[in-house]
N, C-alpha and C positions, 0 to 999 in steps of 0.2 A: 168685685174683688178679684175675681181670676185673671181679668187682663193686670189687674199690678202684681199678681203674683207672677204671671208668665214675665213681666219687663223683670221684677229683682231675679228669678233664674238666670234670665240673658244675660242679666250684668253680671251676674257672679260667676256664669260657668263662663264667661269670656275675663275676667279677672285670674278663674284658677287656672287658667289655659295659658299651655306655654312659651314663654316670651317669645317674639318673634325674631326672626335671625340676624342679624342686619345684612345692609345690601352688600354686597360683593362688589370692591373696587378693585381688582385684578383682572379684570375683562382679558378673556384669552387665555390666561396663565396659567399654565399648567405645573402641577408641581408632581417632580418624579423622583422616584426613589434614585440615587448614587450608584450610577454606573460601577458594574462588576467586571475585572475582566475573565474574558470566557480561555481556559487555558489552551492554548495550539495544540492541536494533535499533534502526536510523536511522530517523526519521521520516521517513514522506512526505509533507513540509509541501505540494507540489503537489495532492494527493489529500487531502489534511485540507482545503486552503481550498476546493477544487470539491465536498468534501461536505459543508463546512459551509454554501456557499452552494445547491446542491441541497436540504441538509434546510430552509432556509430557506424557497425556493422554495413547496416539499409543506405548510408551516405557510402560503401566504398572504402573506409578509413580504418581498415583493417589495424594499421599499425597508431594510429590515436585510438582505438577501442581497448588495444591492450593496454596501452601504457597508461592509461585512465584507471580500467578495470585492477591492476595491477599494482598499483601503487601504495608504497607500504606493505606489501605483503614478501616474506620470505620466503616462501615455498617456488615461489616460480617467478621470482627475480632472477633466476639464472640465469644470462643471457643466451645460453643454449637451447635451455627448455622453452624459454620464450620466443626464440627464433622458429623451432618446431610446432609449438603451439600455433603461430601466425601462416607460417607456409600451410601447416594441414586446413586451417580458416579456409586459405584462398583458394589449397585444391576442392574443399567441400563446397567453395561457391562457383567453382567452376562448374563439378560436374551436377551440384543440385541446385543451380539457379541463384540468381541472387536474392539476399534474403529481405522480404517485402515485410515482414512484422512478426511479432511474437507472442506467445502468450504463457503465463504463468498455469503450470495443471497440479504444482505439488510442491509444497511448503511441509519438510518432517523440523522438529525441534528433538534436541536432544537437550533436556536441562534449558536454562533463561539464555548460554552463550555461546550454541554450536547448534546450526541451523542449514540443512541442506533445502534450498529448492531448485525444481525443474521447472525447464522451461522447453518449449517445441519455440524454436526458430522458422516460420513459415517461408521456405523458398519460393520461388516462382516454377519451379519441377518436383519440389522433396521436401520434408520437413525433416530437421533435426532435431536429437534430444540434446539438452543442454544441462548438466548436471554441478549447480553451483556450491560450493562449501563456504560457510562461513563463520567467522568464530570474531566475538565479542570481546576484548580485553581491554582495560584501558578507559575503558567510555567508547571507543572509536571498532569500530565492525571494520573486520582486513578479509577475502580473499585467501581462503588456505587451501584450495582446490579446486582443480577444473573439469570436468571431462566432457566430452563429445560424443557421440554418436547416433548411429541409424541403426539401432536395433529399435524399433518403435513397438515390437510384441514384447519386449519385456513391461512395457506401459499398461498392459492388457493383460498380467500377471499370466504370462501364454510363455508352455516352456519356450527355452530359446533350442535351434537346432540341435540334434546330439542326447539333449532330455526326454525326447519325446517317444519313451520307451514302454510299452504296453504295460498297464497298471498289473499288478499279482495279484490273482483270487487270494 
């Protein structure tokens, strides 16, 4: 009696057991969820015009670096000032080398549309400070200030000459 008891379990627990899957006729196929698209980073059109007018710069092209960098802006579309601007370029590359590359050391934000950063221009003798303004209107980022110079302790929060007068007990 126990061997027909153990055969009616087998059949029963393989009856309540569940149904089997069928076979898979998709050989290979993969099925993937609907491509999302990933959104483009924002450009950094402040950092795209300071390096297209730097690679400018390192090519010699003093006067396409400006008119690049300049464009659409009203503060130094004067043709005077722009002239000034470019002659002091070529005497800074004269006497502190030409300039081999550069790099970004200081990004200040003032609010979401007025953004000054510096940048050191690396000569082949000197590095200069390069001091860019920029303001946001429009959708479109313009150039609304430039300045130059080789005071590099001011980067070093080191008074500048003139300042450096004995502290008061």
């Amino acid at each position: 009696m126990k061997p027909f008891l153990f055969l009616i379990l087998a059949v029963a627990s393989h009856a309540l057991a569940a149904p089997e899957k069928p076979a898979r006729t998709d050989r290979g196929a993969a099925t993937r969820a609907p491509a999302t698209p990933v959104p483009a980073p924002a450009v950094d059109v402040p950092a795209q015009m300071a390096g297209d007018f730097f690679a400018a710069l390192q090519r010699g092209q003093i006067d396409d670096a400006y008119a690049t960098l300049t464009k659409g802006s009203k503060t130094i579309e004067k043709p005077e000032d722009l002239r000034i601007l470019k002659q002091k370029t070529k005497e800074a590359v004269e006497v502190f080398g030409a300039i081999i590359g550069y790099e970004l050391v200081d990004t200040t934000r003032i609010g979401a549309k007025l953004m000054r950063r510096t940048y050191l221009s690396l000569g082949e003798e000197f590095p200069l400070r390069w001091r860019f303004y920029f303001y946001e209107a429009g959708g479109r980022w313009r150039l609304i200030d430039l300045r130059v110079d080789d005071r590099l302790a001011g980067m070093f929060d080191e008074p500048t000459e003139g300042d450096d007068k004995p502290a008061k007990p």
